[in-house]
C-alpha positions in Angstrom: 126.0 53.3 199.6 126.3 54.3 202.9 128.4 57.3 204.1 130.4 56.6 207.6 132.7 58.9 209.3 135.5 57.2 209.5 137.9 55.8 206.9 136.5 52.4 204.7 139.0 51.9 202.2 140.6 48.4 202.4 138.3 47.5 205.5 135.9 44.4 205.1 132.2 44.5 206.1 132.8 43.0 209.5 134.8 45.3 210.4 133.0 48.2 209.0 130.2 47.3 210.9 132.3 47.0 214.3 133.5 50.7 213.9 130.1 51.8 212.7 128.1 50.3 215.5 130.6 51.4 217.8 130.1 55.2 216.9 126.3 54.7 216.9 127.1 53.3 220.7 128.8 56.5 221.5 126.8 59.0 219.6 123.7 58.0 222.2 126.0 58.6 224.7 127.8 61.5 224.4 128.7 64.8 222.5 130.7 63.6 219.3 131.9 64.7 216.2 134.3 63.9 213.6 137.4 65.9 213.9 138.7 66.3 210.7 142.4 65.2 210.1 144.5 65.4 213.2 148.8 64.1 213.6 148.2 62.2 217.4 151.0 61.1 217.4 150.7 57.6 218.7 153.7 55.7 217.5 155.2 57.4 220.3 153.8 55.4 222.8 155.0 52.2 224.0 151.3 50.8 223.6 152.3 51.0 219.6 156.1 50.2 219.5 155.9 47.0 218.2 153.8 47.9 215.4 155.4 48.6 211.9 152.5 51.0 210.8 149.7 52.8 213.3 146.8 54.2 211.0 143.7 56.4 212.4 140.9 55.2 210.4 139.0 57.9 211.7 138.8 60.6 214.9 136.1 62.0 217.3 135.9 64.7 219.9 134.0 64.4 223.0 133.1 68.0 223.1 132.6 69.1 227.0 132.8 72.8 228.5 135.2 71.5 230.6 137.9 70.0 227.9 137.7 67.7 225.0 138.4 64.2 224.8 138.9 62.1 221.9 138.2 58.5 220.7 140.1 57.1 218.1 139.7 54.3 216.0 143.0 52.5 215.2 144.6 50.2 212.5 147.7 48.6 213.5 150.3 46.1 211.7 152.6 44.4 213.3 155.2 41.4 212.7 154.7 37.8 214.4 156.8 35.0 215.1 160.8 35.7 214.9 162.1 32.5 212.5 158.6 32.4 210.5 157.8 36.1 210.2 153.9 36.7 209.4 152.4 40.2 209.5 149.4 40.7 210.9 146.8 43.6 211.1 144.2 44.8 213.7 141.9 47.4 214.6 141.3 48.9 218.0 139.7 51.5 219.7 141.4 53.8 221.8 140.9 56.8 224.2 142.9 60.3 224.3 142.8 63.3 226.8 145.4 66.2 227.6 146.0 66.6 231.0 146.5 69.5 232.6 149.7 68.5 234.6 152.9 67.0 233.1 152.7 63.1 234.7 156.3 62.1 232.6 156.4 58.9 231.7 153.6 56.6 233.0 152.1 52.8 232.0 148.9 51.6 234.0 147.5 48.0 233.7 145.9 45.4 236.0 148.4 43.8 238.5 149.5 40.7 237.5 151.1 37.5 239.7 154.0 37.7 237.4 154.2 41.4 238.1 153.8 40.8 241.4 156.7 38.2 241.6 159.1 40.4 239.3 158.3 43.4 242.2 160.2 41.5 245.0 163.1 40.8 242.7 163.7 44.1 240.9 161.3 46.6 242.9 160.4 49.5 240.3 156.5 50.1 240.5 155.1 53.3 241.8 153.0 52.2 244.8 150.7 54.4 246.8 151.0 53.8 250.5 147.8 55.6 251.3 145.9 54.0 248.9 146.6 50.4 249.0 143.3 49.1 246.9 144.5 51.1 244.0 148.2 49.9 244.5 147.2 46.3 244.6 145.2 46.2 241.2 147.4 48.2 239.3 151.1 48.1 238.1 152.4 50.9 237.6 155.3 52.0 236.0 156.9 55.8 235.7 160.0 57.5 235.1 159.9 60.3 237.3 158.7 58.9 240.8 158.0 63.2 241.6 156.2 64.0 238.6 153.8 61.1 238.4 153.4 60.7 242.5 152.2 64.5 242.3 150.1 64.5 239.5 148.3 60.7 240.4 146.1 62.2 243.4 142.9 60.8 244.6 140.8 61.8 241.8 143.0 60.1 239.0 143.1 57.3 240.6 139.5 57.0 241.5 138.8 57.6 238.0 141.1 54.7 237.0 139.4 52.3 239.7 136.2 53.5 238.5 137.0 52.0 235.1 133.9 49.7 234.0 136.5 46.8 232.5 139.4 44.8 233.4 141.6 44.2 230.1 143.0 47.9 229.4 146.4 49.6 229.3 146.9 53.6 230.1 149.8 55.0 228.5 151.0 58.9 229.6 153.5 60.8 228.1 154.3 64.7 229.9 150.5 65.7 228.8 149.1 63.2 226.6 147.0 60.9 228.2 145.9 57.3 225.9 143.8 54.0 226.8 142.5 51.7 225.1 143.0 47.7 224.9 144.2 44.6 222.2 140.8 43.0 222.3 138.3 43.2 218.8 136.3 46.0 218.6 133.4 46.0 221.0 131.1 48.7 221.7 130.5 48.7 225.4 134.2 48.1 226.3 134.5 51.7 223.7 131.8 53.5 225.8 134.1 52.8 228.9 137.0 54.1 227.7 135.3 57.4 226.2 133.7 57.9 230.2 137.4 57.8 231.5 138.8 60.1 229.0 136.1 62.2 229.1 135.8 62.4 232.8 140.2 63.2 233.3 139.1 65.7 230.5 137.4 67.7 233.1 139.6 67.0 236.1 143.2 67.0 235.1 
């Protein structure tokens, strides 16, 4: 029987052989190792607020000389349906980095026409007038304009436009930095989010 780094119990094959293959994916790429068990936190995020129970099936460090980053991999149940309630489970993959500079309160995603149309009528987003390519594909949403205006300078948001896939949510609390994305486990789209974290590990 084969020993994996990350937490089996419960999981069926398919989706022991998503998580595997994704940490074989990131192992070629990068300096990895199990961490050991560590409290993250995440069901203070918004990213997770709908979810009745968020479970780290297992944890890695990206280990660079400049700061560590971490990849987590994620079960999450959740309630559907409000008359007929059914709950149902996932598992994702998800980024973390601690940033040097206290953001506040921060929610990145692709710019949507609905977002777009919602802007006119109730104008909350954070827009960058210098950098209007970066203000036009993202929403973004804070709760101190100061904080997060300071803090999100050219690099960051290079970093974020540099971002090898469209379907992906960053969520920033003070410090704590988290991306990751609803979508089944795939290992590319996980090698993308371990460059960004990795990379804002070094920068931020």
């Amino acid at each position: 029987m084969e020993n994996y780094l990350f937490d089996t119990t419960g999981l069926n094959a398919d989706t022991i052989d998503r998580f595997n293959a994704t940490y074989q994916a990131l192992k070629e790429e990068f300096n990895i190792h199990p961490t050991g068990h560590i409290d993250f936190d995440l069901p203070q995020f918004r990213a997770f607020r709908n979810c009745l129970d968020v479970n780290v099936r297992g944890s890695f460090v990206i280990k660079k000389d400049c700061g560590d980053s971490y990849i987590l991999f994620v079960e999450v149940h959740f309630k559907v349906g409000d008359k007929y309630i059914n709950h149902h489970q996932e598992f994702q993959i998800w980024g973390l980095t601690y940033l040097k500079n206290n953001f506040g309160g921060v929610v990145i995603r692709r710019e949507t026409l609905t977002d777009k149309i919602m802007e006119l009528i109730h104008p909350h987003e954070l827009d960058f007038d210098e950098d209007k390519p970066f203000s036009n594909t993202f929403y973004v949403v804070v709760n101190d304009h100061v904080k997060a205006s300071s803090c999100m300078n050219r690099d960051f948001r290079n970093a974020v436009m540099d971002i090898r896939d469209n379907d992906f949510m960053i969520e920033i609390i003070d410090h704590t930095l988290i991306i990751g994305n609803y979508d089944p486990i795939v290992p590319e789209k996980s090698i993308h989010i371990a460059e960004f974290v990795e990379r804002l590990a070094g920068a931020c």
